[in-house]
C-alpha positions as a printed NumPy array, in Angstrom:
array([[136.828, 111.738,  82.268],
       [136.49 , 108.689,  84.88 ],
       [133.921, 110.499,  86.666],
       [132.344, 111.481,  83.955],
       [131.873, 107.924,  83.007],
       [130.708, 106.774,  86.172],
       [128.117, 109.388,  86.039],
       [126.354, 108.46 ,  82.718],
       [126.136, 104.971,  84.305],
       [124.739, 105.37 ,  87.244],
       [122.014, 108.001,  85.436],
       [121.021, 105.392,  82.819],
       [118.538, 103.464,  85.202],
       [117.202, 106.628,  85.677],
       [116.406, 107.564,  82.391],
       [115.685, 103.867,  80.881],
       [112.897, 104.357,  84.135],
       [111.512, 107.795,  82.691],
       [111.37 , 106.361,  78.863],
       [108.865, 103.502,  80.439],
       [106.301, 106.224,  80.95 ],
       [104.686, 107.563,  83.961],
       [105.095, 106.402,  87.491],
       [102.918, 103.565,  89.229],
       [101.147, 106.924,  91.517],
       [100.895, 109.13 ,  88.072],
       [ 99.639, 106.343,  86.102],
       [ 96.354, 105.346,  88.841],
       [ 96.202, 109.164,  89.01 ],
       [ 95.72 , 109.306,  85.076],
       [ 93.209, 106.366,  85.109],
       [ 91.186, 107.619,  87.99 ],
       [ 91.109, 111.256,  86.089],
       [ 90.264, 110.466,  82.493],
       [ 88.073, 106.918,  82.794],
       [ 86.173, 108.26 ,  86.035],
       [ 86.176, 111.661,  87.064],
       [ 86.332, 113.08 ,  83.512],
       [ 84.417, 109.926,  81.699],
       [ 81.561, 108.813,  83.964],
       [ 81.556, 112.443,  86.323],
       [ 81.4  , 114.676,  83.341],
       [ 80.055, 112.365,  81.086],
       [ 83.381, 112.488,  78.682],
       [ 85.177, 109.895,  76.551],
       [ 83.512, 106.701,  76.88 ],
       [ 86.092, 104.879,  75.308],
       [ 87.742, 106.223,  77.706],
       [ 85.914, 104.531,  80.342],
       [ 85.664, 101.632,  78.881],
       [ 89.514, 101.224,  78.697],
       [ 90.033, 102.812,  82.028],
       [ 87.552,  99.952,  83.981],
       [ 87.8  ,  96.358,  84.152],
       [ 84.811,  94.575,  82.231],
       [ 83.869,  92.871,  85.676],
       [ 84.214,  95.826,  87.442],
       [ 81.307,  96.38 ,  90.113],
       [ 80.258,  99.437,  92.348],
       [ 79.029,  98.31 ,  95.957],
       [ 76.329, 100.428,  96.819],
       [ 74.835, 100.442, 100.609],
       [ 71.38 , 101.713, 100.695],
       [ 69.353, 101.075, 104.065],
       [ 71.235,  98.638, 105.29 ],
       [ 71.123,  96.689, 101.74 ],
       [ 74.065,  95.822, 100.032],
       [ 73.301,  96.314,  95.841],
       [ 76.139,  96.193,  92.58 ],
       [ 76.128,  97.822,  89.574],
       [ 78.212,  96.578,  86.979],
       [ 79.999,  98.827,  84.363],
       [ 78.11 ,  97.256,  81.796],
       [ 74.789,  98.903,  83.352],
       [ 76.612, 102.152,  84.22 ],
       [ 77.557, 102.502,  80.559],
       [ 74.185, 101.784,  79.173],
       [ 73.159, 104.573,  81.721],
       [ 75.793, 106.833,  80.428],
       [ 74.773, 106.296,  76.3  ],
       [ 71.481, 106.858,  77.103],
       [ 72.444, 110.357,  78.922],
       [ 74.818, 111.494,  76.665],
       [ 71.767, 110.423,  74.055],
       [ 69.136, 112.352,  75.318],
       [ 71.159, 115.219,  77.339],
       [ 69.33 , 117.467,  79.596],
       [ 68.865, 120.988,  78.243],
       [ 71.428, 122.742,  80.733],
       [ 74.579, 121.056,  81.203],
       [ 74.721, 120.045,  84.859],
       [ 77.978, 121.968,  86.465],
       [ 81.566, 119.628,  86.391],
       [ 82.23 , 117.578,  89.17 ],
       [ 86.115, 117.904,  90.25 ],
       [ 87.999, 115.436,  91.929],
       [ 90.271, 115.993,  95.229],
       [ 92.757, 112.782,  95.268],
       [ 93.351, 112.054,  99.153],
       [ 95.105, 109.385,  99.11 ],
       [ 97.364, 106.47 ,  96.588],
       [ 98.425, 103.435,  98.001],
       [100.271, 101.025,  95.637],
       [101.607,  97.574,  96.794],
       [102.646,  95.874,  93.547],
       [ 99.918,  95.33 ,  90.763],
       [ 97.47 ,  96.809,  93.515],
       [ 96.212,  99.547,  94.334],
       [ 93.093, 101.901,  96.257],
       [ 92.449, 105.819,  96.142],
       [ 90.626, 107.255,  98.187],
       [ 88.851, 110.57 ,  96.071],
       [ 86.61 , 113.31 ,  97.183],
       [ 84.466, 114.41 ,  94.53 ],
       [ 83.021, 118.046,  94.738],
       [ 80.129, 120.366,  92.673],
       [ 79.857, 124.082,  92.804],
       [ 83.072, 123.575,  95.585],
       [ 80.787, 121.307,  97.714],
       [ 81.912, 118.073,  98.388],
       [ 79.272, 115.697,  97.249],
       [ 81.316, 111.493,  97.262],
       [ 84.138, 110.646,  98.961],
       [ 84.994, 107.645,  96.839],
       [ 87.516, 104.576,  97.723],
       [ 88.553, 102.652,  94.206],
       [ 90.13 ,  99.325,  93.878],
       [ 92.633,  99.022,  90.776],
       [ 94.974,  96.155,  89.321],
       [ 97.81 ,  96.216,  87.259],
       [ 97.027,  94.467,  83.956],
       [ 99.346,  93.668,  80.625],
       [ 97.574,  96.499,  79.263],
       [ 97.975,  99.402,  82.628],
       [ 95.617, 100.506,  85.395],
       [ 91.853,  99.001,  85.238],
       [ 89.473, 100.19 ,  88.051],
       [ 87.851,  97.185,  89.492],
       [ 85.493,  98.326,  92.214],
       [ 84.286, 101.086,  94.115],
       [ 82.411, 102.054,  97.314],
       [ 81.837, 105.66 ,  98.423],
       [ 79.74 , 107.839, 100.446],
       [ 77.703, 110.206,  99.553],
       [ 77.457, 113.973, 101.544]])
């Protein structure tokens, strides 16, 4: 009965850990999938997005040797207006290959391939923080195949 005992205690961390919800890894995962690769990729949920992304989030963009941002607040707009006037075929879905997760406290990077049709089209590196309120991307630079 002793044993027994000692058992439950030493598996109540445990489970008090699984009641908190998903791990640090699953939880970047599950921002990464619904806000971007599902919300702004497939043009899903944009609540979604706008829950998943930090209001000053920016995406670095290197084009000829010129460095350009583009806030979330323009990539939005750019999104309602697509989602408001959508083309007449739906353009094919865009999966997402996760390469890498690296969390060191409340930060964290992923490094994503995204692929159309099975051809890879962005390999994407996003920057995320831990906030009160979970996972918010906060940048992102990629390249594009």
């Amino acid at each position: 009965m002793k044993k027994i005992g000692i058992f439950l205690i030493a598996l109540l961390p445990a489970l008090f850990i699984q009641a908190q919800g998903p791990s640090g890894d699953e939880a970047v995962r599950k921002v990464v999938t619904e806000a971007y690769i599902e919300g702004i990729q497939n043009l899903g949920n944009l609540d979604a997005v706008r829950k998943g992304f930090h209001p000053d989030f920016e995406m670095l963009m290197l084009r000829n040797g010129n460095l350009s941002k583009l806030p979330i607040s323009e990539w939005l707009q750019r999104l309602e207006q697509r989602k408001a006037n959508p083309p007449a075929q739906s353009p094919p879905r865009v999966t997402g290959k996760f390469l890498a997760v690296d969390i060191t406290g409340n930060a964290a990077t992923v490094k994503l391939e995204l692929h159309r049709q099975g051809r890879l089209i962005f390999t994407d590196y996003l920057s995320l923080y831990k906030f009160g309120d979970g996972w918010k991307i906060v940048s992102k630079t990629y390249q594009q195949h």
